[in-house]
N, C-alpha and C positions, 0 to 999 in steps of 0.2 A: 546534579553536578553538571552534566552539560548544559542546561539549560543555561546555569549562572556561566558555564564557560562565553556559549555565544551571547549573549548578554552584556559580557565584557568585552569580548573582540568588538561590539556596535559602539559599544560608548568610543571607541576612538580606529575609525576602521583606514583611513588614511594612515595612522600608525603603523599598522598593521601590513599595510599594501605595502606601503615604504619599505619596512623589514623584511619582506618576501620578495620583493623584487631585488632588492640592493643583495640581498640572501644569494640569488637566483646565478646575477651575475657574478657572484664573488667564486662560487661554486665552478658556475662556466668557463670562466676566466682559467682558475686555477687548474681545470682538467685538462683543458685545450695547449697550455702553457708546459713548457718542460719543467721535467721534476726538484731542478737545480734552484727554480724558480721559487719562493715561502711566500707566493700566491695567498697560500689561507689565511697567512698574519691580518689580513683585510676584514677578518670575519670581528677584528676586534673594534672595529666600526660597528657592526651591525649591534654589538653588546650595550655598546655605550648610548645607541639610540633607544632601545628599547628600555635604557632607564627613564625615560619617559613616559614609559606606563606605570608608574609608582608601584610597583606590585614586585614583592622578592620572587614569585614564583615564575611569573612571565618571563623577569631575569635568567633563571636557571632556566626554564624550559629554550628559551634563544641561545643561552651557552653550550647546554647540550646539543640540540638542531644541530649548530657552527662547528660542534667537536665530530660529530657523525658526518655531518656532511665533507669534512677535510679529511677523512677515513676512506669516506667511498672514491672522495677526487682521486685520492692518492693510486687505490687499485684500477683506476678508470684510466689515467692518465698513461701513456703509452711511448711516450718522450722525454729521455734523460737519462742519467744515471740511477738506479733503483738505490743505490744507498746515499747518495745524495739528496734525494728526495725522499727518505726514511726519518733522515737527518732533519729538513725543512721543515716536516709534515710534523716531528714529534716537537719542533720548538712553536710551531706553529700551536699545535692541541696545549702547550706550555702556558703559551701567550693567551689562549682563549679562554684557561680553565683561570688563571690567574685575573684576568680581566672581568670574568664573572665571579668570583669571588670577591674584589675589593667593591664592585658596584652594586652588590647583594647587601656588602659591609654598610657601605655610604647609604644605600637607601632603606635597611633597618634603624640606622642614625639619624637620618631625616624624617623617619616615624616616628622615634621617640620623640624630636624635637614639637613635631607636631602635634603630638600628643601632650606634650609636656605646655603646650600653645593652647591648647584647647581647653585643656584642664584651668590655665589661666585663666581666661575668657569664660569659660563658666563664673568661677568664682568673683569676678567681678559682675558677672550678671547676679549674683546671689546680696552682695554689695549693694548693686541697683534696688534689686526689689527689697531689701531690706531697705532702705533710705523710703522704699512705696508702701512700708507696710500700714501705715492710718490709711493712706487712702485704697490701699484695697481692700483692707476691713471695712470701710465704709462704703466703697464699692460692693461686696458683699452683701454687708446688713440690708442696705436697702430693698433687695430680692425678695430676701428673707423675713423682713419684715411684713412686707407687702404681701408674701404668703401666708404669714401669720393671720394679717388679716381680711384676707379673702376666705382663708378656710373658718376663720367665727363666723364669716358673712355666708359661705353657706350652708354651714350647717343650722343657723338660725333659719334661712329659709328652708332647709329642709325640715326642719321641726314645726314650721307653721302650719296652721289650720286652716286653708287647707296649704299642703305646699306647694311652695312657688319653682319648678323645676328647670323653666326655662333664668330665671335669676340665677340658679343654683349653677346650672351649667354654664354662664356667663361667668360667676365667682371663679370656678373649676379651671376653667378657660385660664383666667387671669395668674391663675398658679401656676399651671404649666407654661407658662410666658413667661412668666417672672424664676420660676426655676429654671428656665433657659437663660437667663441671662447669668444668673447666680454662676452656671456651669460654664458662660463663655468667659466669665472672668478667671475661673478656678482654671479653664483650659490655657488662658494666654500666660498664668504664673506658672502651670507646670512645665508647660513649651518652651518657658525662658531659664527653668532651671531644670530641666534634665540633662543628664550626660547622655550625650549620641555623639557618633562619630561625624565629621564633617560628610554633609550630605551633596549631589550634584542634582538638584530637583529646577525645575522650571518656576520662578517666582514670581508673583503679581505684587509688583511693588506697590498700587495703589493700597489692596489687601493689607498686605506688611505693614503699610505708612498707618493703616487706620486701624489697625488692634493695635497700635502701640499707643495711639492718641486716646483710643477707648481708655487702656490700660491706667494711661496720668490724666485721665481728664479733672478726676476729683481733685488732685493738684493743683490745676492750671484751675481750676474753679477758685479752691482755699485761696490762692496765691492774684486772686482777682487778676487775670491775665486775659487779653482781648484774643482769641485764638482765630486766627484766617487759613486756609487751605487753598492752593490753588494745583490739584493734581489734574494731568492732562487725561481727559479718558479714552483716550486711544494708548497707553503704552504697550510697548510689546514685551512680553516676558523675557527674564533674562536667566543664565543658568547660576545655581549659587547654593549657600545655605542659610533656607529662611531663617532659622533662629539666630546667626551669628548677624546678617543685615540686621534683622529688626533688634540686636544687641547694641548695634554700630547708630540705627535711628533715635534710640532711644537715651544710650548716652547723650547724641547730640540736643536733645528734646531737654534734660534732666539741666545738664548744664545752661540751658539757655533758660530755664525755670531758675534757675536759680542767681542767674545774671540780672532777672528781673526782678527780684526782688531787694535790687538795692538802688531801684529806683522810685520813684512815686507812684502811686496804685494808677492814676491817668495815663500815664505814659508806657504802660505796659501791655505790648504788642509782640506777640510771638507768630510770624508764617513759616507753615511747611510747606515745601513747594517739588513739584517734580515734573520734568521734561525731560524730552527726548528728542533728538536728531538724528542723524542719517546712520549713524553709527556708534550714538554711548545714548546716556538715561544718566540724568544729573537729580540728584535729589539737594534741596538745601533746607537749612533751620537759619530763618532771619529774627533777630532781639533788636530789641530799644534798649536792652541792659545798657552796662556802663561799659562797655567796649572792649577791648582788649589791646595793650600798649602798640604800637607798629614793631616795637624795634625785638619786641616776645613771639610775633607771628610765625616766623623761620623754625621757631624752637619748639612751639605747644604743642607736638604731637611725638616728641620726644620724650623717651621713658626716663620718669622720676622727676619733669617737670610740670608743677602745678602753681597754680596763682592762688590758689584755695587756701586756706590756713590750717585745714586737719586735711589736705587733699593727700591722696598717694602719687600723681600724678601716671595714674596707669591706664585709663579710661581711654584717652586720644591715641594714646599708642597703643594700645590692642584693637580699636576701632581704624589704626591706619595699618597696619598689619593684616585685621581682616579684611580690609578691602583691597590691600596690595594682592593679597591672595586670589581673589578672585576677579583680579587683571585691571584694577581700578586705581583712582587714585582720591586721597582726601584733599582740601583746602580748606584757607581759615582766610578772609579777607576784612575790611571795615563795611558796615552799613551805612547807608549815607539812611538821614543826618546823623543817626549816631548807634550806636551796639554794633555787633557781630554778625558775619555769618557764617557759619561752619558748613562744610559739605563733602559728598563725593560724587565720583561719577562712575559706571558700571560700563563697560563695552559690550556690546548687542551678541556679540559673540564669544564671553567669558568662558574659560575655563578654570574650574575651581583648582588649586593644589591639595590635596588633603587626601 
């Protein structure tokens, strides 16, 4: 339990200072000051900041601190009328117990929301890989089959006369390779459909960008699509939750597969691209598909709009949602000569909501 306590206090320790000091002099203030004085009313500043450590308990523990310490001011304090300042002090504890309770309220409210957000977002990941599921069966099989036939292959040389053992271990070899692959695939579908809570981990976008392209590659193969990459390799990590980005890359990746196929098999050019400056990380997905209107631009990342014909139009707006969250923003512009590009951008100093 302490451990996870100090643990908590690091993820956000300017927070923290802030709360203690603003704490410190609200306390000093109020003791130094005559008793006629409801000095403590001020503690209901300190409540309201500390709902920005998302957490109901932090809350209460900051509202208690505030209610004790306008307790102690009160017998500290040495100037005023004593029932005057009985007076202050209990409207005071009033205003403090009251102000931690409705931001306890609000920010179990904002849990569920969030929760109620994430659960969305799942399911539309389940959506996703359901729309992937040939090509991850076929992703799959290939492993598998390839294991199949390394292990006739060496068990025939083990059977031979005499046996051949260094073949054997080179077949063996190629099993355990090929079951490694089998398992990175099986790994990037269970990571895009498990339920976790939104996480704050340090992400390597290149990473992220390139299990997701692993993931549709048999796609963008089926769908004859010319795929280019240009990711820069110096990025710096950013803070987030890998599987809701790589949620948010891969919508964009699915939809630009699917722009392209309502063009000619020649003309079919998909890049993923990601850069960085002084202060964000911009990832984009550029199409030859057939474009998307100018005058729809404002609008496609708005819920329940889709240009699709079976679409739910919920994919852009849970992916501009999850990247508002973690201090970003999406866009959608024209590609010169022609398709789309959809994108976002990450700030080098994200902090996640969740």
């Amino acid at each position: 339990m302490r451990r996870e306590f100090l643990k908590y206090l690091l993820e956000m320790p300017f927070l923290w200072l802030g709360i203690a000091i603003l704490a410190g002099l609200i306390f000093i203030g109020d003791t130094i000051t005559d008793l006629e004085i409801a000095f403590a009313v001020l503690y209901v500043s300190v409540i309201l900041i500390s709902v920005y450590s998302g957490r109901t308990g932090a809350i209460a523990f900051v509202g208690v601190a505030c209610a004790v310490l306008t307790v102690v001011s009160y017998f500290l304090t040495r100037h005023g009328a004593s029932q005057a300042g009985l007076v202050n002090s209990t409207l005071s504890l009033l205003a403090i117990g009251a102000t931690t309770y409705l931001a306890i309220r609000i920010e179990r409210l904002d849990a569920r929301a969030r929760l109620a957000q994430s659960e969305l977002a799942r399911m539309s990941r389940l959506m996703i890989v359901g729309e992937l599921g040939t090509s991850i069966a076929h992703e799959v099989s290939q492993p598998i089959t390839a294991i199949a036939a390394n292990g006739n292959a060496a068990l025939r040389w083990l059977s031979a006369t005499p046996a051949d053992q260094d073949e054997a271990r080179r077949a063996i070899e190629r099993i355990v390779m090929d079951a490694g692959r089998a398992g990175d695939v099986i790994g990037r579908v269970r990571g895009l459909v498990a339920r976790s809570a939104p996480s704050r981990d340090r992400i390597d976008l290149i990473e992220a960008i390139t299990d997701v392209l692993e993931l549709v590659r048999s796609e963008i193969r089926k769908s004859q699509i010319l795929l280019r990459t240009e990711l820069a390799s110096d990025l710096p990590l950013v803070a987030g939750d890998r599987v809701q980005v790589q949620q948010v890359i891969l919508n964009l990746i699915m939809n630009a597969i699917e722009a392209l196929t309502e063009v000619d098999a020649e003309a079919r050019e998909l890049l993923v691209s990601a850069a960085a400056d002084e202060s964000k990380i911009t990832v984009s997905v550029r199409d030859s598909g057939i474009g998307v209107p100018l005058a729809t631009l404002d609008t496609i990342f708005d819920a329940f709009y889709t240009t699709k014909p079976n679409g739910m139009g919920m994919g852009l707006a849970i992916s501009r949602s999850i990247i508002e969250a973690h201090g970003g923003t999406v866009y959608a512009a024209p590609n010169f000569p022609h398709g789309t590009v959809f994108g976002f951008t990450l700030p080098l100093d994200a902090k996640v909501r969740g």
